[in-house]
C-alpha positions in Angstrom: 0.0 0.0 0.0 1.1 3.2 -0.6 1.1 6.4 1.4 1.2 9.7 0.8 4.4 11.4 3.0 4.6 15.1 3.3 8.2 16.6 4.4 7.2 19.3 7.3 10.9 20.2 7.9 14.2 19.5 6.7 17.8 20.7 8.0 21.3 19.6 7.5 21.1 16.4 9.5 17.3 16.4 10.2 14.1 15.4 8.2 10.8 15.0 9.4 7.8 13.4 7.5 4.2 13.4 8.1 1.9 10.5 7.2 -1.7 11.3 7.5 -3.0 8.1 7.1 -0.8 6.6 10.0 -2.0 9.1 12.4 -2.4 6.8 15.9 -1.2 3.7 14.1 1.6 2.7 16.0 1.8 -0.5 15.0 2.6 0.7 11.1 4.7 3.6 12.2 6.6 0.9 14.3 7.1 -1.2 11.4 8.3 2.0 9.4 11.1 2.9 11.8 12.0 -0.8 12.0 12.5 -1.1 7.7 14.3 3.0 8.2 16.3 1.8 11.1 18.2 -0.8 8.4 19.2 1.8 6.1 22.9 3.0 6.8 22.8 6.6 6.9 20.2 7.2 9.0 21.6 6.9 13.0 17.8 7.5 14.7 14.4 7.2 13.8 11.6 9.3 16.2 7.9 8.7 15.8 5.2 10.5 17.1 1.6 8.4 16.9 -0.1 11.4 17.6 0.7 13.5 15.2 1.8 10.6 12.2 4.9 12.3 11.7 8.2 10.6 11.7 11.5 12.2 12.1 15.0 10.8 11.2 18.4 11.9 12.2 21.2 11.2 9.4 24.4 11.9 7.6 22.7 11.9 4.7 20.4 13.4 1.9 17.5 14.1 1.6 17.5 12.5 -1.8 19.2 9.5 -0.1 16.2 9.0 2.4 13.7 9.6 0.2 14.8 6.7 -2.2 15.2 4.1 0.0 11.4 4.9 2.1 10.2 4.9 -1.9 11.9 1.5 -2.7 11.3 -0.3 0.6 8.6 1.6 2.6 6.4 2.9 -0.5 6.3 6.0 0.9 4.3 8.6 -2.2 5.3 12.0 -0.9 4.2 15.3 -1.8 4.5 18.9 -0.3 2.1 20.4 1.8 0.7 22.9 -0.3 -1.6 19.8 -1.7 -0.1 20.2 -5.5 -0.2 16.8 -6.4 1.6 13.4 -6.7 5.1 13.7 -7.1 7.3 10.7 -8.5 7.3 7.7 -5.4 10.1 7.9 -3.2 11.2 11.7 -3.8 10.5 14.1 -0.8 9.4 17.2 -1.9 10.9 19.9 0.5 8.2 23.1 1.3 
């Protein structure tokens, strides 16, 4: 299944994603940070049930993170102005 991810902030080191449709699903934003937690440049994972945002800490790119939640996470993000689908996998920053 995919979901639609929307980046809510992103600085050198830091990225955070919200998921709408895993707002209070802990059990899927669990399994999320468990597939994110294998990929190499990312040193922490942080989820917040509440909200369905996730937030990563990494040595990385955006790019980088992006490609890996749209290869093994299926992550479809878009920004948050609502302007449509943008290719699966690639983090539109806002």
């Amino acid at each position: 299944m995919i979901r639609d991810a929307v980046v809510s902030h992103n600085s050198p080191g830091r990225l955070r994603v919200k998921i709408a449709a895993l707002k209070g699903d802990v059990g899927a934003l669990t399994a999320c940070k468990e597939q994110f937690a294998q990929c190499p440049d990312i040193s922490a994972v942080e989820v917040n049930e509440t909200t369905g945002s996730m937030l990563f800490l990494h040595e990385t790119s955006m790019a980088v993170i992006a490609e890996y939640a749209g290869r093994k996470i299926f992550l479809s993000c878009r920004n948050n102005r609502g302007e449509g689908e943008v290719t699966p996998g690639i983090f539109t920053k806002i």
